[in-house]
KEGUVEX-683193 format. One record per atom (N, C-alpha, C): residue number from 1; x, y negated, z negated. Coordinates in nm, 2 decimals, padded with zeros to 4 digits, m for minus. Atoms other than C-alpha are relative to their C-alpha. Example, Ala and Ser with C-alpha at 12.3 -4.5 7.8 and 13.67 -1.06 7.14 Angstrom:
BEGIN
+-----+--------+--------+--------+
:   i :     c1 :     c2 :     c3 :
+-----+--------+--------+--------+
:   1 :  00.09 :  00.12 :  00.00 :
:   1 :  01.23 :  00.45 : m00.78 :
:   1 :  00.09 : m00.12 :  00.00 :
:   2 : m00.09 :  00.11 :  00.00 :
:   2 :  01.37 :  00.11 : m00.71 :
:   2 : m00.08 : m00.11 : m00.08 :
+-----+--------+--------+--------+
***
This chain:
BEGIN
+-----+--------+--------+--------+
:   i :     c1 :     c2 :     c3 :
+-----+--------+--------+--------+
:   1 :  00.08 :  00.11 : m00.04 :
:   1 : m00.91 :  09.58 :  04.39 :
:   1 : m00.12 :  00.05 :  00.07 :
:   2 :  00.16 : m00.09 : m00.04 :
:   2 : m01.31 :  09.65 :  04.48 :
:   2 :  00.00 : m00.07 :  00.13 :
:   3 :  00.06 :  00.05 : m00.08 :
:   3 : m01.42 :  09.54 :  04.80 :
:   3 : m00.05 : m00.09 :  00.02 :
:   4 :  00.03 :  00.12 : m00.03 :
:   4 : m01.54 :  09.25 :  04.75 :
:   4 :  00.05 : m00.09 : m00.10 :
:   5 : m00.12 :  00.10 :  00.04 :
:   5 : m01.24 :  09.09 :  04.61 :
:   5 :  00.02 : m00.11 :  00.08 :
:   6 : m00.01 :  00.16 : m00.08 :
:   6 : m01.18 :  08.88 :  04.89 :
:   6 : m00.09 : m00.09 :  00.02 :
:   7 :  00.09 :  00.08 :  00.05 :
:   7 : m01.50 :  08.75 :  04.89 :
:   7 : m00.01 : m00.10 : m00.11 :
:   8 :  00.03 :  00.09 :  00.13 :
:   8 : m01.51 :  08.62 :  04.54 :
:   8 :  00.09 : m00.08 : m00.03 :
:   9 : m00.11 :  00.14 : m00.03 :
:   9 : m01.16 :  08.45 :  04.58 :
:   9 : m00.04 : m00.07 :  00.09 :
:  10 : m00.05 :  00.14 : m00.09 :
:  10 : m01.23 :  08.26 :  04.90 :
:  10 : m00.17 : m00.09 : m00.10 :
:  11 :  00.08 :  00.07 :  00.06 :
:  11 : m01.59 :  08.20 :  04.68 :
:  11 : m00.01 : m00.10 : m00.09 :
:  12 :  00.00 :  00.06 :  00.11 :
:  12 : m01.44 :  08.07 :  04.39 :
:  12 :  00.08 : m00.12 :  00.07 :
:  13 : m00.05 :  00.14 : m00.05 :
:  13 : m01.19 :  07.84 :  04.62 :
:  13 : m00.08 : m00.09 :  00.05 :
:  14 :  00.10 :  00.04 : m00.10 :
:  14 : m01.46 :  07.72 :  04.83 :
:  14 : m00.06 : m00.11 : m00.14 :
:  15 :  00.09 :  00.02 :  00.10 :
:  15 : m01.67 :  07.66 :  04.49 :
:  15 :  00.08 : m00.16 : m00.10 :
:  16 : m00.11 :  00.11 :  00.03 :
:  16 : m01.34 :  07.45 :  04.36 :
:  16 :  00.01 : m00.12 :  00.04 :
:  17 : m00.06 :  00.16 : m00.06 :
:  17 : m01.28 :  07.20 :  04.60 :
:  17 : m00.11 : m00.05 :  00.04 :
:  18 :  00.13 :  00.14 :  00.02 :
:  18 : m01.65 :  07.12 :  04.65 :
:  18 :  00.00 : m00.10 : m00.13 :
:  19 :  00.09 :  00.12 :  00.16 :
:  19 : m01.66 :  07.03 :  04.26 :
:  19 :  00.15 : m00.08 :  00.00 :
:  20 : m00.08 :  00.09 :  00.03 :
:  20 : m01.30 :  06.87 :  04.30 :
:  20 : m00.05 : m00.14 :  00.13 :
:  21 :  00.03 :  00.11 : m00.16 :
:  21 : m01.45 :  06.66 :  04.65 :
:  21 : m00.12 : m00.07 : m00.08 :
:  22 :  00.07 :  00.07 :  00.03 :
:  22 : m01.75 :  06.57 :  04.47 :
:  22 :  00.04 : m00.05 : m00.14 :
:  23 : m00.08 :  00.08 :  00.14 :
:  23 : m01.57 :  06.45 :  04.15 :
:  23 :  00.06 : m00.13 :  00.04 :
:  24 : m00.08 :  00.14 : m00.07 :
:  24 : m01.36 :  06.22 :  04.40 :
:  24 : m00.07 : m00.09 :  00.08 :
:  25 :  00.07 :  00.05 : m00.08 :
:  25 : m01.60 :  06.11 :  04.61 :
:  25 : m00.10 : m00.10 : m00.02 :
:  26 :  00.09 :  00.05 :  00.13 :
:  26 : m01.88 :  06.04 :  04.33 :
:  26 :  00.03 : m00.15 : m00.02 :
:  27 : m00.11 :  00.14 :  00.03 :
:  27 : m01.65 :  05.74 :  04.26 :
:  27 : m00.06 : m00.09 :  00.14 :
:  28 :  00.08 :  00.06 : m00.13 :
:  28 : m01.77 :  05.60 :  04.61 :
:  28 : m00.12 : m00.01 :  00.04 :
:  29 :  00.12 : m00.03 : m00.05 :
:  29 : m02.09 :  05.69 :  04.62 :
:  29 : m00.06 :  00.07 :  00.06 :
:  30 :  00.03 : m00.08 : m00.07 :
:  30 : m02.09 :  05.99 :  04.83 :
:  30 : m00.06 :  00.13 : m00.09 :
:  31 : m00.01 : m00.12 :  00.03 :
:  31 : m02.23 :  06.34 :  04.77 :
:  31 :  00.08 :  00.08 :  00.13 :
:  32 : m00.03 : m00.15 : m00.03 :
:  32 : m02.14 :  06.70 :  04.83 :
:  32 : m00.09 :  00.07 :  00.07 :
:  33 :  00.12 : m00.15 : m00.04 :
:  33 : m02.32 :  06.95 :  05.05 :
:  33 :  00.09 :  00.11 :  00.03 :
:  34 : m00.06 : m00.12 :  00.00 :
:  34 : m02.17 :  07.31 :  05.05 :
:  34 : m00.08 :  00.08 :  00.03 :
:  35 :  00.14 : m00.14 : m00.05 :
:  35 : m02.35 :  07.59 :  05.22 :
:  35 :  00.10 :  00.11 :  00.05 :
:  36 : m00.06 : m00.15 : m00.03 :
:  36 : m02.27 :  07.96 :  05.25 :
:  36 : m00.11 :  00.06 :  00.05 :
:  37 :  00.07 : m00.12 : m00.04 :
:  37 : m02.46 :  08.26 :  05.35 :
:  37 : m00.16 : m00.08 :  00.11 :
:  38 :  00.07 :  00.04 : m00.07 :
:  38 : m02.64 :  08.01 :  05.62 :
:  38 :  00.06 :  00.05 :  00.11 :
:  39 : m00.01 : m00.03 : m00.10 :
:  39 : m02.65 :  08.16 :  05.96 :
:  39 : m00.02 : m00.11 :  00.07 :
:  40 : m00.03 :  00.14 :  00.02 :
:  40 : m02.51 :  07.94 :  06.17 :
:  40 :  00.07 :  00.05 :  00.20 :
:  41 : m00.09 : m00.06 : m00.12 :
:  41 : m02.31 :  07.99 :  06.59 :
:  41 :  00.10 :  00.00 : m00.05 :
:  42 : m00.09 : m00.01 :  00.04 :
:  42 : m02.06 :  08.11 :  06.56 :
:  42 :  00.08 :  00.15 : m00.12 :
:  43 : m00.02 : m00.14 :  00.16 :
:  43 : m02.06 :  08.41 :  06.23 :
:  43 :  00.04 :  00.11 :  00.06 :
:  44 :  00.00 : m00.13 : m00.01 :
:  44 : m01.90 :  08.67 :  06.20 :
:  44 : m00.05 :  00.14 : m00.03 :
:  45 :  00.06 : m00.11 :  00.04 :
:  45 : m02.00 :  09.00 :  06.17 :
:  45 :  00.02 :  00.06 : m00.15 :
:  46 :  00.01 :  00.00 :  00.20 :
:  46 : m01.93 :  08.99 :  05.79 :
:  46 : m00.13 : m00.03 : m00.02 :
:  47 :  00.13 :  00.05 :  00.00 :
:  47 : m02.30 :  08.86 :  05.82 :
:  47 : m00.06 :  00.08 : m00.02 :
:  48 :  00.11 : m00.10 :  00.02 :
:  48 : m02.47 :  09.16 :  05.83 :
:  48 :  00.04 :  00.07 : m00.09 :
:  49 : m00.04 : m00.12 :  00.16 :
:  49 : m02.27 :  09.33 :  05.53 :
:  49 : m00.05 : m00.17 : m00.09 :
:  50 :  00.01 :  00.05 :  00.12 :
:  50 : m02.32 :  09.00 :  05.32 :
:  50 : m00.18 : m00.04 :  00.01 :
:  51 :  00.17 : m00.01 :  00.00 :
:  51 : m02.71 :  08.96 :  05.45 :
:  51 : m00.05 :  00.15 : m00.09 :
:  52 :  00.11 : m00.13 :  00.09 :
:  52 : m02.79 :  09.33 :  05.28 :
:  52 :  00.04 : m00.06 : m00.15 :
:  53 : m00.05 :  00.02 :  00.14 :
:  53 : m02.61 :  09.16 :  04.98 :
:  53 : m00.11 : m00.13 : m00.05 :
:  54 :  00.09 :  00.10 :  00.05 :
:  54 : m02.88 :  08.88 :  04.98 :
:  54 : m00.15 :  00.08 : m00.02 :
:  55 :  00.16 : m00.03 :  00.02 :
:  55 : m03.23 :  08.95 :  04.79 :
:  55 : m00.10 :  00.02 :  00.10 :
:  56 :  00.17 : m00.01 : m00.08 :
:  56 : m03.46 :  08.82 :  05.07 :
:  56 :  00.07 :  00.09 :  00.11 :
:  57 : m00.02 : m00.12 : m00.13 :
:  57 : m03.23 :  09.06 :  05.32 :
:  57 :  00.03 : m00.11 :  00.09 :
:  58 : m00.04 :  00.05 : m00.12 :
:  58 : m03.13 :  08.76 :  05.53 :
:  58 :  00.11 : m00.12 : m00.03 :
:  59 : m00.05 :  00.14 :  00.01 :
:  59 : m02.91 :  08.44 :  05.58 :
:  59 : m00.08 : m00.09 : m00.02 :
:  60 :  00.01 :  00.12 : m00.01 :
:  60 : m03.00 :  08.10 :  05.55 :
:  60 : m00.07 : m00.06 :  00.11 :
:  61 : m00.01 :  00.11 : m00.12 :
:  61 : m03.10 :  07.88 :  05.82 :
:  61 : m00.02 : m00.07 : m00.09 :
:  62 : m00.07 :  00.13 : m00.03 :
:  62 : m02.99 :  07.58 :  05.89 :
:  62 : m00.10 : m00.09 : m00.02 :
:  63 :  00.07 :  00.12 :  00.04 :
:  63 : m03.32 :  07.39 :  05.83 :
:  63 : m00.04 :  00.03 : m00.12 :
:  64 :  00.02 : m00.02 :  00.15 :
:  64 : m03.34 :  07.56 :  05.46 :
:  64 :  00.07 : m00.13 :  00.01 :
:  65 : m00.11 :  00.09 :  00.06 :
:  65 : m03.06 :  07.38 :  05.40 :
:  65 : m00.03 : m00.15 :  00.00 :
:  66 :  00.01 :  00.19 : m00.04 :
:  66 : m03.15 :  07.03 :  05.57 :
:  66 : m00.16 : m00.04 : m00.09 :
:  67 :  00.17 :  00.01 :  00.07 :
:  67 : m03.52 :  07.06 :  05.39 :
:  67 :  00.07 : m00.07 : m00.15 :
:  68 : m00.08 :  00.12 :  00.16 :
:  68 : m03.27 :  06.99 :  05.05 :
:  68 :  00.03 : m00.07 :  00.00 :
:  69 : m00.11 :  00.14 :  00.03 :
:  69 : m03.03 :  06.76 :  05.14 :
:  69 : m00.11 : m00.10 :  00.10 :
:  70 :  00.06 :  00.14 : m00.04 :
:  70 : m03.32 :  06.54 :  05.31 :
:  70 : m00.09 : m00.01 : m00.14 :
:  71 :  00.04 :  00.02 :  00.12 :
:  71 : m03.48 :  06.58 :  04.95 :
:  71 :  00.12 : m00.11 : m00.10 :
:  72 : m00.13 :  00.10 :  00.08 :
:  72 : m03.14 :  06.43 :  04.80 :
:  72 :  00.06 : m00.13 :  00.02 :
:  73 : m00.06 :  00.15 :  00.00 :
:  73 : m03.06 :  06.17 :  05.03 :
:  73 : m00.17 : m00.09 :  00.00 :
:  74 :  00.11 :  00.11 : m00.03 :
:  74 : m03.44 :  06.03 :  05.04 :
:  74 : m00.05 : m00.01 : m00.16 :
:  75 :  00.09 :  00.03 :  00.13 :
:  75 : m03.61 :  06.09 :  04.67 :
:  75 :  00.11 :  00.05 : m00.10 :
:  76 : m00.09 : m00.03 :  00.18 :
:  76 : m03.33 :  06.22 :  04.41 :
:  76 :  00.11 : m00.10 : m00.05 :
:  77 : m00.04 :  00.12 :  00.09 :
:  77 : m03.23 :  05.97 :  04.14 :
:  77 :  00.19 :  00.01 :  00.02 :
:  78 : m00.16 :  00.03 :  00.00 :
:  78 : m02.84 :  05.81 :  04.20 :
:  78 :  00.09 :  00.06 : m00.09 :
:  79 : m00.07 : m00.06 :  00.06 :
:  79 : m02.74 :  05.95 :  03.93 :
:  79 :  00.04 :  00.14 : m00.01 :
:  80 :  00.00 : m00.12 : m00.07 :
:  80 : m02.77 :  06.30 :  04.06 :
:  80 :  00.16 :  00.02 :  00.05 :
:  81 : m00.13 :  00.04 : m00.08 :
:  81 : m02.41 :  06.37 :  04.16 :
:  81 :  00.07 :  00.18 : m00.09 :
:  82 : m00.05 : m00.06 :  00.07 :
:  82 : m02.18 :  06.67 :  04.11 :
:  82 : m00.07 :  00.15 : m00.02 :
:  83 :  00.06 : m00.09 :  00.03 :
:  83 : m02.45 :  06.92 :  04.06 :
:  83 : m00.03 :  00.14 :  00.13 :
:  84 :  00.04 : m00.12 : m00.09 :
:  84 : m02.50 :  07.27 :  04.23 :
:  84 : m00.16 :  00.01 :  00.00 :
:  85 :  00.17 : m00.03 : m00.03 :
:  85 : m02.85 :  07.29 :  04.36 :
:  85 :  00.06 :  00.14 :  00.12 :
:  86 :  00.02 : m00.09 : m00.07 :
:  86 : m02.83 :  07.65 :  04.52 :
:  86 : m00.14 :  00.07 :  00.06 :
:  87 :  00.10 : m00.06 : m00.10 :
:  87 : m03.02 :  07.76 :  04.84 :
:  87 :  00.11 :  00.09 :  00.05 :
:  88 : m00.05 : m00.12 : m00.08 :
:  88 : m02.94 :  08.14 :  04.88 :
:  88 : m00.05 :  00.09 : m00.02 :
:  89 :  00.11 : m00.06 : m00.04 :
:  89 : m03.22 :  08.35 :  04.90 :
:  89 :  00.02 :  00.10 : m00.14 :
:  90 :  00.02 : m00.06 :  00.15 :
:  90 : m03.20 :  08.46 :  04.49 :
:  90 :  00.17 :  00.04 : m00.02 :
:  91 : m00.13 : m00.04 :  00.05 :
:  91 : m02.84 :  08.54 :  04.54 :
:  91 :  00.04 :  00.02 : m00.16 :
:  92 : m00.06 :  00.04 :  00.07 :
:  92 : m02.72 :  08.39 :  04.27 :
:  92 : m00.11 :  00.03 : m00.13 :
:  93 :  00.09 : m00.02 :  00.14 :
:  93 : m03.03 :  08.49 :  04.04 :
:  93 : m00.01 :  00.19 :  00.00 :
:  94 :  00.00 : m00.16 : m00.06 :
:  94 : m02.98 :  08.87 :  04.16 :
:  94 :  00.14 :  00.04 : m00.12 :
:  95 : m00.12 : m00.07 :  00.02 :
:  95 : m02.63 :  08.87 :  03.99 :
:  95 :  00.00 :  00.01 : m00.12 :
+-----+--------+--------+--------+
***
């Protein structure tokens, strides 16, 4: 098992039950927000092994994050729902 096995499992669970929470929720009218690799009180020192693993070299903050989800709840169409909009500094375009 590589090193960053456990990573990619609690990723994939994590990744799960947002899309099963916003599947259920949807139904009500709510969204989903899910955030990772935001530095945040509290992190552990896993932070500085999974920051060299991010492109720009850092975490998140906390008003990346709120700069989207105030784009989602003020101007993106209702029908919007369900969808991953990723803020993580290219991560996910790195892999």
């Amino acid at each position: 098992m590589s090193n960053d096995a456990p990573v990619v499992i609690v990723t994939g669970a994590a990744q799960g039950i947002g899309k099963a929470c916003a599947e259920r929720l949807a139904l009500d009218g709510w969204g989903v927000v899910r955030t990772d690799r935001v530095d945040s009180p509290g992190r552990s020192s896993l932070d500085d092994w999974v920051s060299h693993r991010v492109p720009m070299g850092r975490l998140g903050d906390r008003n990346e994050v709120a700069t989207v989800v105030r784009f989602l709840v003020r101007d993106a169409p209702e029908y919007l729902t369900g969808a991953r909009i990723t803020v993580d500094g290219a991560t996910e375009a790195w892999a």
